[in-house]
ZAGU-287203 format. One record per residue (C-alpha): residue in three letters; x, y, z. Coordinates in steps of 0.05 Angstrom, whole numbers, padded with zeros to 5 digits, always signed. Example, Ala and Ser with C-alpha at 12.3 -4.5 7.8 and 13.67 -1.06 7.14 Angstrom:
REM ZAGU-287203
ALA+00246-00090+00156
SER+00273-00021+00143
REM end
This chain:
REM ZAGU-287203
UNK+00866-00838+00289
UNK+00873-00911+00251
UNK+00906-00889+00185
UNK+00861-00943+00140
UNK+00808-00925+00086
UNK+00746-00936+00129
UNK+00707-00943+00063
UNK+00711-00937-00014
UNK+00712-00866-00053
UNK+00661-00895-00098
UNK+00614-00912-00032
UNK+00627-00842-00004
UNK+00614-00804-00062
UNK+00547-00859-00072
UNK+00528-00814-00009
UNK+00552-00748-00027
UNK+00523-00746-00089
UNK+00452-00759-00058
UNK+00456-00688-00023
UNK+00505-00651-00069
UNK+00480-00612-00126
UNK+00492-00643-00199
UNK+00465-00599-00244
UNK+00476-00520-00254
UNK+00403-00506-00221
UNK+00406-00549-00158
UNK+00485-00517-00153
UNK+00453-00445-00164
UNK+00401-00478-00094
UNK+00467-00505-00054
UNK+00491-00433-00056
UNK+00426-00402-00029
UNK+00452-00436+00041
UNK+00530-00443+00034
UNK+00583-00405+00013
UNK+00636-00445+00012
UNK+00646-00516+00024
UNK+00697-00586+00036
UNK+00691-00646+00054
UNK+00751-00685+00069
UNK+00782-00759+00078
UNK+00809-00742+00144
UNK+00855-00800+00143
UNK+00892-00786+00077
UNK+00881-00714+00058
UNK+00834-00727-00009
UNK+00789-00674-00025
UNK+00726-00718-00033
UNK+00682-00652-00057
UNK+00698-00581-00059
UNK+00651-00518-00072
UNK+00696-00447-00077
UNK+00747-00487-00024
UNK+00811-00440-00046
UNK+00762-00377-00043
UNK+00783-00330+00015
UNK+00730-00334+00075
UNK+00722-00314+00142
UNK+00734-00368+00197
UNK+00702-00335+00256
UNK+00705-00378+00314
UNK+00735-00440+00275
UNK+00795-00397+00279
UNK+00800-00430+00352
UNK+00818-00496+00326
UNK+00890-00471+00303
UNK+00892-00438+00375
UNK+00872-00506+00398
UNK+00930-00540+00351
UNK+00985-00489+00388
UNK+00967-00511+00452
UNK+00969-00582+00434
UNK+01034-00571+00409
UNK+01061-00541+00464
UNK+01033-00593+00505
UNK+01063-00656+00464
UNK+01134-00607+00478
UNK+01128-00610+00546
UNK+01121-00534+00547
UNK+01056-00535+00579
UNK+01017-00594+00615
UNK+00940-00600+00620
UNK+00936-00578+00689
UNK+00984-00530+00693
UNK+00946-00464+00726
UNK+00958-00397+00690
UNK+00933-00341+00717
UNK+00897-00284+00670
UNK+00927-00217+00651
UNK+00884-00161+00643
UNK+00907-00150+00564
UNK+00883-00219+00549
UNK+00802-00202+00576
UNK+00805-00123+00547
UNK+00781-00103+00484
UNK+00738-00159+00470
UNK+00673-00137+00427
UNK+00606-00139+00460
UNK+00581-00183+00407
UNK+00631-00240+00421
UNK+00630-00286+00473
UNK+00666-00291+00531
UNK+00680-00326+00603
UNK+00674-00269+00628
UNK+00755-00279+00655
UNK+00783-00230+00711
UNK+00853-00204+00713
UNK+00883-00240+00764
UNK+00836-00299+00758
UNK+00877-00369+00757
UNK+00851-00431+00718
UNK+00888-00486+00690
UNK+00901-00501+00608
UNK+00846-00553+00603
UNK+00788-00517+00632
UNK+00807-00465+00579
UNK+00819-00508+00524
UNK+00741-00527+00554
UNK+00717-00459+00556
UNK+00739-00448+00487
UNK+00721-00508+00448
UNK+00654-00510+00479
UNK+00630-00452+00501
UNK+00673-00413+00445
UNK+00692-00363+00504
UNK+00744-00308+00461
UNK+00775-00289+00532
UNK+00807-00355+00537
UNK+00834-00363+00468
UNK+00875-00300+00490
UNK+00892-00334+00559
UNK+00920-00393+00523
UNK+00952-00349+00471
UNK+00993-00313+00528
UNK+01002-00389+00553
UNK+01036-00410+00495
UNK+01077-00351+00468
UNK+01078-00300+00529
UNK+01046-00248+00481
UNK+00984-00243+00429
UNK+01016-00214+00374
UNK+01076-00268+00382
UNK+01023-00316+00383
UNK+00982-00300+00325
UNK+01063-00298+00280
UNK+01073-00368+00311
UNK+00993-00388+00287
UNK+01010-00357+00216
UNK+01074-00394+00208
UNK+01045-00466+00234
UNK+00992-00441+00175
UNK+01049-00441+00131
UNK+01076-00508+00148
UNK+01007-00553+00150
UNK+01014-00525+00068
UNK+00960-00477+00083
UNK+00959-00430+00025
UNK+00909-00374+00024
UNK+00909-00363+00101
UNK+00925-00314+00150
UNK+00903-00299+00219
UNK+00903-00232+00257
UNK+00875-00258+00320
UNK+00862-00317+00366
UNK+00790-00324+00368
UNK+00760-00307+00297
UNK+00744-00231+00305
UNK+00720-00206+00237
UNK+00783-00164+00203
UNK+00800-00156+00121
UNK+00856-00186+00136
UNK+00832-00255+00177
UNK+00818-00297+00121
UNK+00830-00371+00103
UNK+00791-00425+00060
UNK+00750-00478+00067
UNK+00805-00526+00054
UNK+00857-00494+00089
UNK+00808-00493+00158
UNK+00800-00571+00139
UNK+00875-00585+00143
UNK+00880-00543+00195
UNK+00823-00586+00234
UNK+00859-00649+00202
UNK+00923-00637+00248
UNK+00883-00620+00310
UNK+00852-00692+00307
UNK+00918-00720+00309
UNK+00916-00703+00387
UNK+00874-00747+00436
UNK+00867-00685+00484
UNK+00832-00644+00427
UNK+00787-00697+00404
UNK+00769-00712+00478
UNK+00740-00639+00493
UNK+00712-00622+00425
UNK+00666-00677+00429
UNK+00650-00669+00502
UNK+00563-00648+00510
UNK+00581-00616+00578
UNK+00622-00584+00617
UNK+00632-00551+00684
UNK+00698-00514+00702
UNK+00711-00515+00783
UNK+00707-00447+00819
UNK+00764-00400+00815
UNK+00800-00361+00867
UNK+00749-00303+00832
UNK+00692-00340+00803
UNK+00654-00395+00816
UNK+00635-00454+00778
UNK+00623-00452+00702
UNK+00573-00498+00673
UNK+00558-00500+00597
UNK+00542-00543+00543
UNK+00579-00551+00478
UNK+00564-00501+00423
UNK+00558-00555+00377
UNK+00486-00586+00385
UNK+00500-00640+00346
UNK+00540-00663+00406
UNK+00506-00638+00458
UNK+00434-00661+00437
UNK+00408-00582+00452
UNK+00368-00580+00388
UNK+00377-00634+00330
UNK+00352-00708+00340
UNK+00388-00762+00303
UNK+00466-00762+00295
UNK+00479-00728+00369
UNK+00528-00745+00416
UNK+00535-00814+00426
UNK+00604-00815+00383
UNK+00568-00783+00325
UNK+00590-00719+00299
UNK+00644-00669+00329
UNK+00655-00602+00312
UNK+00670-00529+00321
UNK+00611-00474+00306
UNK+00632-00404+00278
UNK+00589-00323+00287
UNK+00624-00269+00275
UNK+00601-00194+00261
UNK+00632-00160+00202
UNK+00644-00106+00238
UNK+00627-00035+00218
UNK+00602-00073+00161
UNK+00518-00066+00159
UNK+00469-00094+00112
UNK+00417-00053+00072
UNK+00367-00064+00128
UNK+00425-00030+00176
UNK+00439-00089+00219
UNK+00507-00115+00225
UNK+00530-00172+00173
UNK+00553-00233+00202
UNK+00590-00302+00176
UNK+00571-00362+00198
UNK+00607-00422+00194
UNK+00606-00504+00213
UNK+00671-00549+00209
UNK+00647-00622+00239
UNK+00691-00699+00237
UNK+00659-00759+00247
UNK+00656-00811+00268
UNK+00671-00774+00336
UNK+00710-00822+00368
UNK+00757-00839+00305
UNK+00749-00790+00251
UNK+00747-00809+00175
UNK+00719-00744+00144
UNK+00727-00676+00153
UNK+00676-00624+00125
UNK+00661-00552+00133
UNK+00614-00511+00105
UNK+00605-00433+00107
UNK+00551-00383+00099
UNK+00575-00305+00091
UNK+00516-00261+00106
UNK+00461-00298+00115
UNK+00395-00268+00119
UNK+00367-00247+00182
UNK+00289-00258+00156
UNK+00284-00345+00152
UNK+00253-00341+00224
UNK+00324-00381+00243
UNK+00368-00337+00296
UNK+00437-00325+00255
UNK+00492-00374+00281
UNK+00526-00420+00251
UNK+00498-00477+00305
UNK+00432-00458+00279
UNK+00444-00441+00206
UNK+00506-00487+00182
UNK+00503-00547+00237
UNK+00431-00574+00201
UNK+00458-00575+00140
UNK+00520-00615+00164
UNK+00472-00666+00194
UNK+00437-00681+00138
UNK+00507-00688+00086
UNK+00526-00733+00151
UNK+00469-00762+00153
UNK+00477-00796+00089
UNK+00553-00809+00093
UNK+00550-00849+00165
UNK+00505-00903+00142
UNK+00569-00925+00099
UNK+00613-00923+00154
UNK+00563-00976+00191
UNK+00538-00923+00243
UNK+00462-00919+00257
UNK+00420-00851+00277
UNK+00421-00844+00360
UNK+00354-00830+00377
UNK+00336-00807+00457
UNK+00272-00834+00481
UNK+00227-00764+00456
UNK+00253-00763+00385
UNK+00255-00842+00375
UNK+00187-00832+00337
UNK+00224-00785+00284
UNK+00264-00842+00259
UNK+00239-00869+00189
UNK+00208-00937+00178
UNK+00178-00972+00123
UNK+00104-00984+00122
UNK+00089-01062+00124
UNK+00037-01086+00077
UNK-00024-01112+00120
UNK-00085-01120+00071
UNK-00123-01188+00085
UNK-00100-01186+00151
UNK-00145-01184+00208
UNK-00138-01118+00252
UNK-00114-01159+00311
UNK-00046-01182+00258
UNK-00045-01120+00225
UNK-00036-01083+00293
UNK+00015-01130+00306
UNK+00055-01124+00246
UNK+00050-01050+00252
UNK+00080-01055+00322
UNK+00140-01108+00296
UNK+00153-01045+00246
UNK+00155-00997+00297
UNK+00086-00961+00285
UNK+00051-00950+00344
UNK-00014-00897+00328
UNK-00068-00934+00279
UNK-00139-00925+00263
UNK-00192-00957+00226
UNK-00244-00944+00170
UNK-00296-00992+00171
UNK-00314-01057+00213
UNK-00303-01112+00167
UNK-00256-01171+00188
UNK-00198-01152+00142
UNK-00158-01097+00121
UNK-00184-01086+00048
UNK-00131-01024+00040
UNK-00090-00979+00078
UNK-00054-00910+00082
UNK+00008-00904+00074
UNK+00010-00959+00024
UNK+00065-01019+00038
UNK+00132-00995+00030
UNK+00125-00930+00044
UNK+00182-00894+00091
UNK+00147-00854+00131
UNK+00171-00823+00202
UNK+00148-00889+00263
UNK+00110-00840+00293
UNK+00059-00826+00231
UNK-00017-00856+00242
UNK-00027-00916+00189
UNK-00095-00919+00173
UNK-00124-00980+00158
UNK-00201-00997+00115
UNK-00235-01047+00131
UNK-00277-01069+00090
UNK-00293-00985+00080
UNK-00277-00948+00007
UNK-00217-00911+00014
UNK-00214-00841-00011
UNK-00196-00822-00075
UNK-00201-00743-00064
UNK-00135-00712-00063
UNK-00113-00670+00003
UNK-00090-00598+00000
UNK-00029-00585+00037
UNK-00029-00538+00103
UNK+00016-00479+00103
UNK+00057-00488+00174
UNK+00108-00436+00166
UNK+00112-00402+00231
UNK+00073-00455+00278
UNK+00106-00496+00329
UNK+00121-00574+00311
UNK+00061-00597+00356
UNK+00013-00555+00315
UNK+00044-00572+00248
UNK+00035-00635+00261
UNK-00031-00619+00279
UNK-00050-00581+00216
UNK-00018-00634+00174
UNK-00052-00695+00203
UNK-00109-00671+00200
UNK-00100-00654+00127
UNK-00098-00732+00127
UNK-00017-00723+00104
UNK+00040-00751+00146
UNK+00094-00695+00181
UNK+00159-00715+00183
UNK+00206-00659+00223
UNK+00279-00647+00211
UNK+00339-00593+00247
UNK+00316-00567+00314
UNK+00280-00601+00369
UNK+00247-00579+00436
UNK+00200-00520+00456
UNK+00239-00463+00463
UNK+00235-00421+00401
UNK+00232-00472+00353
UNK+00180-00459+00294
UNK+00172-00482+00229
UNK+00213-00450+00176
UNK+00197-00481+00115
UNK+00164-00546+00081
UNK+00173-00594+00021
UNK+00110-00578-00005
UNK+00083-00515-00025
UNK+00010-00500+00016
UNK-00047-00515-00031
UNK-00024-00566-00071
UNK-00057-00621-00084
UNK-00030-00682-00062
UNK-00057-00762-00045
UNK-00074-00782+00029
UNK-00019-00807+00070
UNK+00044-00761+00023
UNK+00096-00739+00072
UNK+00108-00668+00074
UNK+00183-00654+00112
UNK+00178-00593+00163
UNK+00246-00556+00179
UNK+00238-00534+00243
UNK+00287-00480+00264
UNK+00314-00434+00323
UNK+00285-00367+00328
UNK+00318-00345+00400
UNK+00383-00326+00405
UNK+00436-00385+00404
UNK+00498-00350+00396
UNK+00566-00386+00383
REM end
């Protein structure tokens, strides 16, 4: 990583500030959907903001980046090499919980270090955090003494580890901050930073299986669900789930932590954040993980930080309409340089009120930000509406149909988290249904997963 200040504290915490509570009530709101909280200057170690970052929490699957570190370690040693082949021991696959996933490994199996440092990253496959555990240290438990001490000497204070892969135990604990040096010294290796922020992945047959093919965990890279900041060098990262378990909630299903910890830019990180969430509930229509619950909120922080480090939203072709622009103002132009000026803006869906030769007013007004893909409608020469519109309730419906409802409301929809078909439903919007609001207000839709996505 270059070791230069990418950009000034006061710029960074310009765009921190923008999505961070201030006051007590919008803190008392932050905590609603996170836990615990850093954010990091991953070049110099400054805590840029902190919510309960010393507070013991459960790392779940981020636990796998200090297996990660080990392994690079032993690698910059000469100990191991990338494609040295190991082959898999039968305590390294047994005893596994159900709920956890796995590669589904065989005793016996043979695979080299980098497909499981692969496997692990990506897919967050337990089995091979145990495989690279025996790797390292010929032994778990002489593994997880040498992952406490290397805890000890990155100056981590309130951690300790009682397992490779994040299994839920009293005693597998760390802190936000203490997972963010711990991430801070696994960027130091080109090797880690290459996987992590790999989309895709297949692993070559086996002498027992064949080939593996998955795509990272982290959609943000991958592009699975989120439009926006995705994989083209955006933002890298390592989701956490992990059952509590024996530990049930009062509806009697297992309670769970989920967890995010995400760098960016990708390709040369300059901040480090993670954010927790310790039982979530199981009732926002959002399957429990952290790529579903904790990753959306980590776009949108990120979201605001990257513009100051000069990087621009990726768009694919299908979510380029999602991308904001700002209304032009076209009154007392004709509709043949009005269209045109919508088009130079990006806006390509108009209609018009009227048939007189000019535009006499328009919805949005100029200077409106509103998503490219929203319909401007333009009057000619026709009154334009005073009446207020009432505001859909699209909780629940698909983003096709809230779009639906909320156009035709005469409002503008502007989606944000998950995208695609596959369980993806509205779980909640800016405005509460019924109100009364003027033509052309955008009302933001969070569309979330509601099929299992499990880390």
């Amino acid at each position: 990583m270059k070791k230069y200040r990418f950009l000034s504290l006061v710029l960074l915490l310009t765009a921190i500030l923008s999505l961070f509570p201030a006051s007590a009530s919008d803190q008392e709101d932050l905590d609603l959907f996170c836990t615990n909280a850093v954010l990091l200057d991953a070049n110099h170690g400054e805590v840029l903001y902190n919510m309960k970052a010393n507070e013991r929490a459960y790392p779940a699957s981020i636990t796998k980046v200090m297996t990660a570190l080990l392994v690079m370690e032993a690698i910059e040693y000469g100990q191991l090499s990338p494609s040295d082949v190991v082959t898999v021991s039968q305590t390294a696959v047994e005893q596994i919980p159900p709920a956890y996933v796995i590669g589904s490994f065989k005793a016996g199996e043979t695979i080299s270090i980098e497909d499981l440092l692969y496997c692990m990253l990506l897919e967050s496959d337990c089995d091979a955090s145990n495989i690279l555990a025996e790797a390292v240290d010929n032994s778990i438990s002489d593994f997880v003494a040498h992952m406490n001490r290397k805890a000890g000497e990155l100056g981590c204070q309130g951690t300790h580890f009682t397992n490779t892969y994040g299994l839920h135990d009293e005693n597998h604990y760390s802190t936000a901050y203490d997972l963010a040096l711990i991430m801070q010294a696994a960027l130091e290796y080109d090797l880690f930073r290459t996987v992590i922020k790999t989309a895709k992945y297949t692993v070559p047959a086996t002498n027992i299986s064949g080939e593996r093919f998955f795509y990272n965990k982290n959609a943000l890279m991958s592009n699975l669900y989120y439009s926006g900041y995705f994989y083209d060098k955006c933002i890298g990262g390592k989701t956490g789930t992990a059952d509590k378990t024996g530990i049930k909630d009062e509806n009697g299903y297992n309670e769970v932590v989920v967890s995010f910890m995400c760098f960016a830019p990708a390709d040369d990180p300059q901040v480090i954040m993670l954010l927790t969430l310790d039982t979530p509930s199981r009732f926002t229509g959002t399957f429990v993980s952290g790529g579903n619950m904790a990753a959306p909120t980590a776009s949108a922080i990120m979201s605001d930080i990257l513009p100051y480090l000069g990087i621009a939203p990726q768009y694919d072709d299908e979510d380029a309409g999602s991308a904001d622009s700002t209304v032009p103002y076209v009154v007392g132009l004709t509709k043949d340089e009005a269209a045109a000026k919508l088009t130079e803006y990006g806006f390509s869906s108009y209609r018009t009120v009227g048939d007189g030769d000019t535009v006499t007013d328009q919805t949005p007004v100029g200077g409106a930000i509103v998503p490219a893909s929203a319909e401007i409608i333009l009057y000619m020469g026709a009154e334009k509406s005073g009446e207020p519109c009432t505001v859909p309730n699209v909780v629940g419906l698909s983003a096709s149909e809230a779009n639906k409802a909320i156009t035709n409301a005469g409002l503008i929809m502007k989606s944000t988290g998950a995208s695609g078909t596959k369980g993806i439903k509205a779980i909640s919007q800016s405005l509460e249904p019924e109100k009364q609001v003027p033509a052309g207000t955008v009302v933001t839709v969070q569309m979330g997963q509601t099929v299992q996505h499990a880390d």
